[in-house]
C-alpha positions as CSV (number, residue, x, y, z in Angstrom):
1,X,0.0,0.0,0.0
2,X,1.5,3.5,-1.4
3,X,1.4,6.0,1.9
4,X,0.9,9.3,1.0
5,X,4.1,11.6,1.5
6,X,1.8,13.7,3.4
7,X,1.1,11.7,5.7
8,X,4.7,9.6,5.9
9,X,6.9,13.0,6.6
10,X,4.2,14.4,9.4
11,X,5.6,16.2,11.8
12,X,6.3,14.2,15.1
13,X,8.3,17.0,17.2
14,X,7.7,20.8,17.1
15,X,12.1,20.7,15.7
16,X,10.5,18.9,12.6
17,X,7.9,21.9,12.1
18,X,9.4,24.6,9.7
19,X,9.4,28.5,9.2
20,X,7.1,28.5,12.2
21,X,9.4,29.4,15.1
22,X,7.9,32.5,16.2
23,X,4.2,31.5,16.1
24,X,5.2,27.8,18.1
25,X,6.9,30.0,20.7
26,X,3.6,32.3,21.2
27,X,1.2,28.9,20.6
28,X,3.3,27.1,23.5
29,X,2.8,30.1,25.9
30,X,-0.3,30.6,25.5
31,X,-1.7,27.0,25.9
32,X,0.5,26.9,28.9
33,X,-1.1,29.7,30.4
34,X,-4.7,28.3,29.2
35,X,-5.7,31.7,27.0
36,X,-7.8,30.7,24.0
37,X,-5.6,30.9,21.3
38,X,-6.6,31.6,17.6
39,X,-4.1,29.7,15.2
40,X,-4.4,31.3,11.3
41,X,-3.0,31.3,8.4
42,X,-3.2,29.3,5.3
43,X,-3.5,25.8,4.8
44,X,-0.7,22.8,4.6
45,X,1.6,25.4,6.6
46,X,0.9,22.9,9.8
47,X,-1.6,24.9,12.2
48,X,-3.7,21.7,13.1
49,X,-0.3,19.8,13.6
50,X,1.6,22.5,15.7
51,X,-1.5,22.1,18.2
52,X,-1.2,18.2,18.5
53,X,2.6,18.4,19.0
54,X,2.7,21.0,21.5
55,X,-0.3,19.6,23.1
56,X,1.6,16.2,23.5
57,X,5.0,17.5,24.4
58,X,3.3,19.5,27.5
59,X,1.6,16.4,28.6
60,X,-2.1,17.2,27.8
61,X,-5.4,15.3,26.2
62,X,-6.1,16.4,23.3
63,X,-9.5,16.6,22.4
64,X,-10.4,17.9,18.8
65,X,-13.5,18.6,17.1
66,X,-13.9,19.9,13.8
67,X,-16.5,23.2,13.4
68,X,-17.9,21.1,10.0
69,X,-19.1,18.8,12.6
70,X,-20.4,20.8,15.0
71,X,-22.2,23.3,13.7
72,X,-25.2,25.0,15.3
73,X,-25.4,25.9,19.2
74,X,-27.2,22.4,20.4
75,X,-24.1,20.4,18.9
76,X,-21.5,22.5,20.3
77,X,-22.8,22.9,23.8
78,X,-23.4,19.0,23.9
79,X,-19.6,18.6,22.2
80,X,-17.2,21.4,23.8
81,X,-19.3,21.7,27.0
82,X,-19.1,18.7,28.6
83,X,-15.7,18.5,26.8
84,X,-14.7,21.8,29.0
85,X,-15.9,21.1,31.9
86,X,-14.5,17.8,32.2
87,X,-10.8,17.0,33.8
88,X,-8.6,14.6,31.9
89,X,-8.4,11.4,33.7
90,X,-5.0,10.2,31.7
91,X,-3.3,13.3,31.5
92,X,-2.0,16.5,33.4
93,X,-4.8,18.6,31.5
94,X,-6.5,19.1,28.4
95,X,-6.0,21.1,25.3
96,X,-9.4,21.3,23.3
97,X,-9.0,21.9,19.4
98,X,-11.4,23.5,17.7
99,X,-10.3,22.7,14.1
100,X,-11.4,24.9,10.6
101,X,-13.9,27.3,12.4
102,X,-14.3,28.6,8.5
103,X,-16.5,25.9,8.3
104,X,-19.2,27.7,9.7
105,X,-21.4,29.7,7.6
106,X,-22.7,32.4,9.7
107,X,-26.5,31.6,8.3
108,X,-26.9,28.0,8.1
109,X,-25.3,27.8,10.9
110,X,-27.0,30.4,13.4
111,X,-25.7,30.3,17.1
112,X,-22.9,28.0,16.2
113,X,-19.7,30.7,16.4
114,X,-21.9,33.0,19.9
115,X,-22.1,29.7,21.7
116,X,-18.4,28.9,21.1
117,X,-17.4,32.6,22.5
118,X,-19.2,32.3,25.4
119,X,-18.2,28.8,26.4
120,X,-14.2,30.1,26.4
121,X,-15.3,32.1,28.9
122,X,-14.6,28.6,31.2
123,X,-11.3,29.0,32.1
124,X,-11.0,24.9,32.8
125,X,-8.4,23.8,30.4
126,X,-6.6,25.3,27.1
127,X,-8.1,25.8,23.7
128,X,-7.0,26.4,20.6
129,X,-9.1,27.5,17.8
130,X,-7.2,27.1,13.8
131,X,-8.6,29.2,10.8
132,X,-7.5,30.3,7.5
133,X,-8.8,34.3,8.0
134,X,-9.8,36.0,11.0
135,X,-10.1,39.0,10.0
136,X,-13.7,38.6,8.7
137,X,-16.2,41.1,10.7
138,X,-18.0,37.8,12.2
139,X,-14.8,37.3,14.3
140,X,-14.5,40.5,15.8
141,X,-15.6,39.2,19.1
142,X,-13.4,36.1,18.7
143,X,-10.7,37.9,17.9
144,X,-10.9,40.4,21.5
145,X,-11.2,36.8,23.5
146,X,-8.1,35.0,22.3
147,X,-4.2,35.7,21.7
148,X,-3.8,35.2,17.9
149,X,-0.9,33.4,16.5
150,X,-0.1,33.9,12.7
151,X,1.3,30.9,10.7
152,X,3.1,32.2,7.6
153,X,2.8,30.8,4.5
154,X,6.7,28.5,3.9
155,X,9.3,30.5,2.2
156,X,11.1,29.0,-0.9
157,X,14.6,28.1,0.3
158,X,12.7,26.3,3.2
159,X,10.4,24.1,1.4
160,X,13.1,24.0,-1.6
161,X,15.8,22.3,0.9
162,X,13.1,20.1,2.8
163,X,11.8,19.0,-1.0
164,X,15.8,17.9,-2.0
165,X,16.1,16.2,1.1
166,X,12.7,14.0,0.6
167,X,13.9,13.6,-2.9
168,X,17.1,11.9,-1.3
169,X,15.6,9.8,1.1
170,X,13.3,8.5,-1.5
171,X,15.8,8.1,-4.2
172,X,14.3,10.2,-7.1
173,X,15.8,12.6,-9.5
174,X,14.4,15.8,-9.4
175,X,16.3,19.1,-11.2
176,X,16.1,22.0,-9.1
177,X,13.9,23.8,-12.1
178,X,11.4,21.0,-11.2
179,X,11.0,21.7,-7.4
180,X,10.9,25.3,-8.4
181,X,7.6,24.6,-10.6
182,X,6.3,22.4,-7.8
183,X,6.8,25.3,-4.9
184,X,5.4,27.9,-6.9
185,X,2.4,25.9,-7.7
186,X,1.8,24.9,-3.6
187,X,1.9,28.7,-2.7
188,X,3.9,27.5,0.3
189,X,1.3,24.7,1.4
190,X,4.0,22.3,2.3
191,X,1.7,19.2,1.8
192,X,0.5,20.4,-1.5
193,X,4.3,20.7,-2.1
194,X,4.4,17.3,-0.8
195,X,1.7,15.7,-2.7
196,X,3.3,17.1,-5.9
197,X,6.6,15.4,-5.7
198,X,5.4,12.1,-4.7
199,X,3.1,12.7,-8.2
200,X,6.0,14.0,-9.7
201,X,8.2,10.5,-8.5
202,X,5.1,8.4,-10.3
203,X,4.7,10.6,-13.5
204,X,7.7,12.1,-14.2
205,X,5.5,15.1,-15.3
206,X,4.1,18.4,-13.4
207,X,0.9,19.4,-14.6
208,X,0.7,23.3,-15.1
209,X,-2.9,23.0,-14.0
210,X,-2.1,21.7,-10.5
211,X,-3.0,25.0,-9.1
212,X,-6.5,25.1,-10.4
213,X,-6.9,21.4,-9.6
214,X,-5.9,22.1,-5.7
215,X,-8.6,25.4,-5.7
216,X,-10.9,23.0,-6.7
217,X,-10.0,19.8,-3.6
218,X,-10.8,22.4,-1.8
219,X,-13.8,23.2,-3.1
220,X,-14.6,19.2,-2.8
221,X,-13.9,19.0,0.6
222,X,-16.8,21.6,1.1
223,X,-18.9,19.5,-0.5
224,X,-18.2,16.2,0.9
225,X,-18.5,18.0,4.6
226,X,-22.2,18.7,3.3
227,X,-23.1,15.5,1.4
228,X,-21.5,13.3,4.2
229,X,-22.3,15.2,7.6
230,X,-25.9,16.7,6.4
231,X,-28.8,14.6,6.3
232,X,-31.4,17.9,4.8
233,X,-31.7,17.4,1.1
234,X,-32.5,20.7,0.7
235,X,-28.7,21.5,1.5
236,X,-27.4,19.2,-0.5
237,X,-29.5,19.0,-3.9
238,X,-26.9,19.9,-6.5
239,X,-23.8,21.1,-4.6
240,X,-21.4,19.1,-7.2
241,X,-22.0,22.4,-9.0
242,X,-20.2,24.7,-6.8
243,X,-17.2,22.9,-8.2
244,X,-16.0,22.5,-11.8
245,X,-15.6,19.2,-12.0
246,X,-16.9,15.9,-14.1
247,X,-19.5,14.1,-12.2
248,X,-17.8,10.8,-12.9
249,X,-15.0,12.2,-10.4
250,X,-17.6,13.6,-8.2
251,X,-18.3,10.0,-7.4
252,X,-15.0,8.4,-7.3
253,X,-14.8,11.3,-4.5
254,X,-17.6,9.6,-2.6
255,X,-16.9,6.2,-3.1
256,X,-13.6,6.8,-1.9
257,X,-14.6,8.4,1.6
258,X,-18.2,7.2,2.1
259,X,-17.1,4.3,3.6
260,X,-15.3,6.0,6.1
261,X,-18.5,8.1,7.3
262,X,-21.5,5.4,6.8
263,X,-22.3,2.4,8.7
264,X,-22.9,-0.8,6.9
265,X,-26.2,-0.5,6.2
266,X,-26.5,3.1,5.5
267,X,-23.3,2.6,3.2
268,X,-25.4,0.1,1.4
269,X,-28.4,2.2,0.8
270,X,-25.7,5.4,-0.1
271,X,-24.4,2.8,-3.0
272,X,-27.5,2.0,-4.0
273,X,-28.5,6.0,-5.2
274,X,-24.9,5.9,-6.5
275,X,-25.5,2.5,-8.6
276,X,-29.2,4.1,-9.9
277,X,-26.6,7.2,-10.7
278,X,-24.4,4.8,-13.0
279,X,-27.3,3.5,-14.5
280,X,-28.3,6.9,-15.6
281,X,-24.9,7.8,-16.8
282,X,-24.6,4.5,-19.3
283,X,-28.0,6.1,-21.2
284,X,-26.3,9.3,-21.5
285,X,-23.7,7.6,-22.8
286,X,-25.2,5.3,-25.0
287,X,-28.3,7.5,-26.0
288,X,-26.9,10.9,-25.6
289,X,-30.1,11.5,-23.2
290,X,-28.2,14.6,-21.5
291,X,-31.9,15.4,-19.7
292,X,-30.5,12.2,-17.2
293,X,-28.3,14.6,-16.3
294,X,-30.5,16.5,-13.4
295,X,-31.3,12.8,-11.9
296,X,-27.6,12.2,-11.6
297,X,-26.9,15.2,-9.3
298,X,-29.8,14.5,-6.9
299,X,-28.5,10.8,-6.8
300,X,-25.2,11.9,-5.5
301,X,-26.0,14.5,-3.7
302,X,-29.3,14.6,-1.8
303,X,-29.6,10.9,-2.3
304,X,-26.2,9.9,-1.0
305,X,-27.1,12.6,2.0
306,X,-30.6,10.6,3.0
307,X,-29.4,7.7,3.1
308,X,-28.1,7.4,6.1
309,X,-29.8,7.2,9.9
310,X,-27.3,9.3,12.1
311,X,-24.3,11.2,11.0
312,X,-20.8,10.4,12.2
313,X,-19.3,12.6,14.8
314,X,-15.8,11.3,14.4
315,X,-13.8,13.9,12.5
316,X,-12.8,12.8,9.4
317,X,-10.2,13.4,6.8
318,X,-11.4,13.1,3.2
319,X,-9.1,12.3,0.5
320,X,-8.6,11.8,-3.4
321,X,-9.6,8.6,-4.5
322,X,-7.1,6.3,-5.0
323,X,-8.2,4.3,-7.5
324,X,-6.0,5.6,-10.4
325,X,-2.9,5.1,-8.3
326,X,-4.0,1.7,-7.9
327,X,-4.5,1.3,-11.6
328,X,-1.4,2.5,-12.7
329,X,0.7,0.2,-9.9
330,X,-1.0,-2.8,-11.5
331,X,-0.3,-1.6,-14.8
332,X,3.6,-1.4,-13.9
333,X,3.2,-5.0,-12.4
334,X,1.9,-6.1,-15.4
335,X,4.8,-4.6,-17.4
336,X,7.3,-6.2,-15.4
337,X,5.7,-9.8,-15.7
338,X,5.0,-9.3,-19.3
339,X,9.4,-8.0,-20.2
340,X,9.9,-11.0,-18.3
341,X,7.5,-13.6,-20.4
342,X,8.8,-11.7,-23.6
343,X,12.6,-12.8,-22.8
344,X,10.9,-16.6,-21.5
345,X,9.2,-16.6,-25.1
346,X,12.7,-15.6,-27.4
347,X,14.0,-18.1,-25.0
348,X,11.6,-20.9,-25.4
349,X,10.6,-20.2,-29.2
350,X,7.1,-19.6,-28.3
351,X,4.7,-16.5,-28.4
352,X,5.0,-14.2,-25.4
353,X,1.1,-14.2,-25.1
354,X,1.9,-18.5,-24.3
355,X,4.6,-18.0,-22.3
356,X,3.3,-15.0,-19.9
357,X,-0.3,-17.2,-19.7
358,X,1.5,-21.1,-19.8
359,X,5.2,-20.9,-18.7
360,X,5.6,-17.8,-16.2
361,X,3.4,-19.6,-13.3
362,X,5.7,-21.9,-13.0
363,X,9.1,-20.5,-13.8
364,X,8.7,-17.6,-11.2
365,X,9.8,-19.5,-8.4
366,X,12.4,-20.7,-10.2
367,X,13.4,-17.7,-11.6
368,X,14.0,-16.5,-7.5
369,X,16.0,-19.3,-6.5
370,X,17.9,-20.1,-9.5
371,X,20.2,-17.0,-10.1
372,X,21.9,-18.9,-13.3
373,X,19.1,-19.0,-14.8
374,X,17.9,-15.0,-14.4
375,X,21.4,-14.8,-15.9
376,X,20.5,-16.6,-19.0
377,X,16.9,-14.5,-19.3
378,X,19.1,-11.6,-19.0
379,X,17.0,-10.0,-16.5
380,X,17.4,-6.7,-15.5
381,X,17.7,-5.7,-11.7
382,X,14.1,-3.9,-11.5
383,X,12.6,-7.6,-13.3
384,X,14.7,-9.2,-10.9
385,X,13.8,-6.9,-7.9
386,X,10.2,-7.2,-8.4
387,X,10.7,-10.7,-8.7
388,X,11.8,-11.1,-5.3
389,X,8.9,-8.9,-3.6
């Protein structure tokens, strides 16, 4: 299973956090001294991370909920208050993160960002809130209760040297031109950055529409938050339009991170609106019946939303389908068994179709064990180290 780079190089220790020294220092003192503290700045620049770290290193519980998931001033109270109130039973104390507050909308969400300003006024334990602009005029009270602590978006030479050194430690040859590309498309999101150079060691390629493409993950994430967390059709219905994408990868999107929101059964009836969707799809296809079209969205959207019986409160962390990764891994195994059953078949005098189908089954174990024998193939060291995975 390919990890994502993101997710391998995490930070584990605030020393592994970079360009951030300033606001860790400020973060650190002000969670000691439990003042709410309001982490912004952009995203990938490790806000949400810095929290958990120094949370950790000073001994405390973390508890985090996200705002997506909260919501309105019933959820919160039942979430942050009890939350607040209580004392950490594992721990010196606790450190409650209140992750994304952009999330809320200000309408939809009535009461939602009040109720969290009055409960800081518990003094009980530290809390840290992350967002991406606090400057907004629905903050203005926020802002007057907590110490803010800006996170700046990475400078060049600093993701530059950290992208060389993940290109060492992961063997790949990348020209310094290349990781220029890659920086100034991330805009100093160090896991954008991140996310680009592992595509970059798979591809060889950078796409010049990366940018766009990222604008537009975010606008997904939205979107799933509302599909996956809401259960109103009415909020839902057609939200795949906010972003400029084809509906077929609207629902590789959900299938993807549905199961990691629905239970059994509601996953079932979810795949059941997206299966009724497909069905739809082949007659546009077939039949050019482009009228299907407005049954399609409602499917994945609304349908997808009702079909399940509670929403999960867990916070969770949606991500691009993996499916095409998947695809092209098997495709490179397939090359590599298919070189290897060409040099069998110039070998053996037979076609390579025969001998990859007839003759590889039972010559690969023999081919692992027998190193005269690889010598005679002629294989190569990346046939003969995929041979011996």
């Amino acid at each position: 299973m390919t990890i994502p780079w993101a997710k391998k190089y995490e930070p584990k220790k605030v020393s592994e956090i970079l360009g951030q020294e300033e606001a860790l220092f400020k973060l650190r003192e002000g969670i000691k001294l439990k003042r709410p503290v309001l982490v912004y700045g952009p995203t990938g620049v490790g806000k949400t991370t810095s929290v958990h770290i120094i949370g950790k290193e000073l001994g405390l519980e973390v508890f985090e909920v996200n705002a997506s998931d909260a919501r309105n001033k019933e959820n919160i109270e039942l979430k942050l208050g009890a939350a607040l109130e209580q004392q950490s039973l594992f721990a010196k104390g606790k450190l409650i993160l209140i992750d994304d507050i952009d999330a809320l909308s200000g309408t939809k969400d009535r009461g939602g960002l009040p109720t969290i300003i009055s409960l800081l006024e518990i003094k009980k334990h530290a809390v840290a809130i992350t967002c991406m602009n606090p400057w907004e005029d629905k903050y203005s009270k926020l802002r007057k209760q907590c110490l803010l602590v800006p996170f700046q978006a990475l400078k060049r030479e600093i993701l530059l040297k950290f992208l060389k050194d993940i290109s060492d430690a992961e063997g790949i040859s990348c020209e310094e031109k290349d990781l220029g590309e890659i920086i100034k498309i991330s805009r100093g999101d160090l896991r954008a950055a991140l996310t680009d150079l592992q595509t970059y060691s798979i591809t060889k390629t950078l796409s010049v529409e990366a940018k766009s493409e990222r604008d537009h993950e975010e606008d997904m994430q939205f979107c799933l938050r509302k599909i996956l967390k809401s259960k109103k059709w009415e909020e839902t219905a057609n939200i795949f339009d906010k972003v400029d994408e084809d509906l077929n990868e609207c629902i590789l999107w959900l299938d993807e991170n549905m199961p990691k929101e629905y239970s059994s059964q509601d996953l079932k009836k979810a795949y059941e609106y997206i299966s009724r969707a497909d069905v739809f799809n082949g007659r546009i296809r077939r039949w050019q019946h482009w009228r299907f079209l407005v049954y399609i969205n409602i499917l994945i959207t609304a349908g997808v939303a009702t079909a399940k019986k509670e929403t999960n409160t867990n916070t969770i962390e949606y991500t691009r389908t993996t499916r095409i990764l998947k695809l092209w891994q098997a495709n490179m195994k397939y090359a590599k068994k298919k070189s290897i059953s060409e040099k069998i078949a110039e070998k053996t005098h037979t076609s390579t179709k025969r001998a990859l189908k007839e003759t590889f089954p039972y010559l690969k174990n023999i081919l692992i064990e027998n190193p005269k024998l690889r010598e005679e193939l002629e294989l190569d060291e990346e046939e003969i180290s995929w041979l011996e995975k």
